[in-house]
N, C-alpha and C positions, 0 to 999 in steps of 0.2 A: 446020816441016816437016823440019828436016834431025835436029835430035833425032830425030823420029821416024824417019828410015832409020836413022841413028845407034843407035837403042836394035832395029831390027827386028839389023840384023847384025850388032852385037854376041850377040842371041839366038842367032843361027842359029848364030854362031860359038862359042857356050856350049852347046847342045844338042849339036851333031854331033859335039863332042868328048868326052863324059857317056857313062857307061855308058846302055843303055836299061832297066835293073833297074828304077829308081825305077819303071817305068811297068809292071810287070808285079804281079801279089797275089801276096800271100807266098805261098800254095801252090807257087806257080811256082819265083821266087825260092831257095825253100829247097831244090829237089830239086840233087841232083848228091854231092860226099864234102866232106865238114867233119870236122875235129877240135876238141877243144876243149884251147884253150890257154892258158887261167885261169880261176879263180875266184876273186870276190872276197865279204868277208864282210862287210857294213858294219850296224852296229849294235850291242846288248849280247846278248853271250852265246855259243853254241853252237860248232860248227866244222861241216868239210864232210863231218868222214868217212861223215855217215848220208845224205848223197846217193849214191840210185844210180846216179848217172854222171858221175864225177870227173875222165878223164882215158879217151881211147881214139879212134876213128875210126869214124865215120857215113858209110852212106850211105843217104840220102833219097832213094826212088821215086817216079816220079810218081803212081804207082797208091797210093801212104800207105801201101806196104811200108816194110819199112828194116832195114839189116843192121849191125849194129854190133860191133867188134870190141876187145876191151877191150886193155889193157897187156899180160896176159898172152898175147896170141892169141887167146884164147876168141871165136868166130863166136857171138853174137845174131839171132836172125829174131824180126821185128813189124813196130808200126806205128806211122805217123806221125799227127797230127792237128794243123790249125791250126784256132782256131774266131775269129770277128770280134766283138766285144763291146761295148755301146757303156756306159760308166760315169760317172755325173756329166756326161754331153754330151761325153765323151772316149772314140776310139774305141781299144781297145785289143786286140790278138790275143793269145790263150793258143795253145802248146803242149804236146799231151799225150802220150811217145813210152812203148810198150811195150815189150819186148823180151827173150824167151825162150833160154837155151840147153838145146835139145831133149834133151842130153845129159846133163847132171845136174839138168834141173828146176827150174834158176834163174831168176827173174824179175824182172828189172827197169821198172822203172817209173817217170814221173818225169813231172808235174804243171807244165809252167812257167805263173806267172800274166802274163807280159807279155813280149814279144817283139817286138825294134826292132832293123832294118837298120841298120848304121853305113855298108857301103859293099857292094858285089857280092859282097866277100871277109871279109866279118864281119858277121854279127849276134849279140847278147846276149839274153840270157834268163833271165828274176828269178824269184826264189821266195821269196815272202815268208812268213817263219815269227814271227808272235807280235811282238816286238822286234827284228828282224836278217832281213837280204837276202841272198840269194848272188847272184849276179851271175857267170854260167857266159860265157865269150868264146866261142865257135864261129869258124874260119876254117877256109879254103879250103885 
């Protein structure tokens, strides 16, 4: 019996000190401003330059708008999308972000196949091309 108070207060004392993210779906999760602050390349071949979104500042609406602003300054308007996917019995989330600058008619676009929280202030996001991953960092 004492294990068991033993393991209840230890919980309580590991919840209430935890972000409450973990408990929220990424829709959620993901709204507010994120940059991305690496990518990584692992595999044979390619590079990142034909991703189009290398480097700049997000922000994620709850309504699946999203404004994004690249190195140069340049203002982007679109949108967001998480979709839930279940593969080989593994449930996995794609992100799909568009985003337009109204002014010269540029479009961005970018396809992520798998999207995983690290902590409240970082999630990662893969795109797998043929032989080789990028692996984009997002933070707070």
């Amino acid at each position: 019996m004492k294990n068991l108070y033993f393991f209840v207060i230890i919980s309580l004392i590991f919840f209430s000190g935890c972000s409450k993210d973990v408990f929220k779906r990424y829709d959620e999760r993901i709204v507010g401003q994120w940059h991305i602050s690496d990518i990584n390349r692992v595999g044979i071949g390619g590079n990142s330059a034909g991703l189009a979104f290398q480097e700049g500042n997000f922000v994620f609406n709850p309504d699946g708008g999203l404004v994004y602003t690249d190195a140069n300054g340049t203002n982007f308007n679109g949108t967001w999308e998480i979709q839930k996917r279940t593969v080989n019995d593994e449930t996995i989330r794609t992100l799909h972000i568009t985003a337009i600058d109204f002014n010269s008619q540029l479009v961005r676009s970018e396809f992520y196949d798998d999207i995983n929280f690290r902590s409240t202030n970082h999630f990662v996001a893969k795109i797998q091309q043929s032989l080789r991953t990028y692996v984009t960092h997002f933070r707070r």
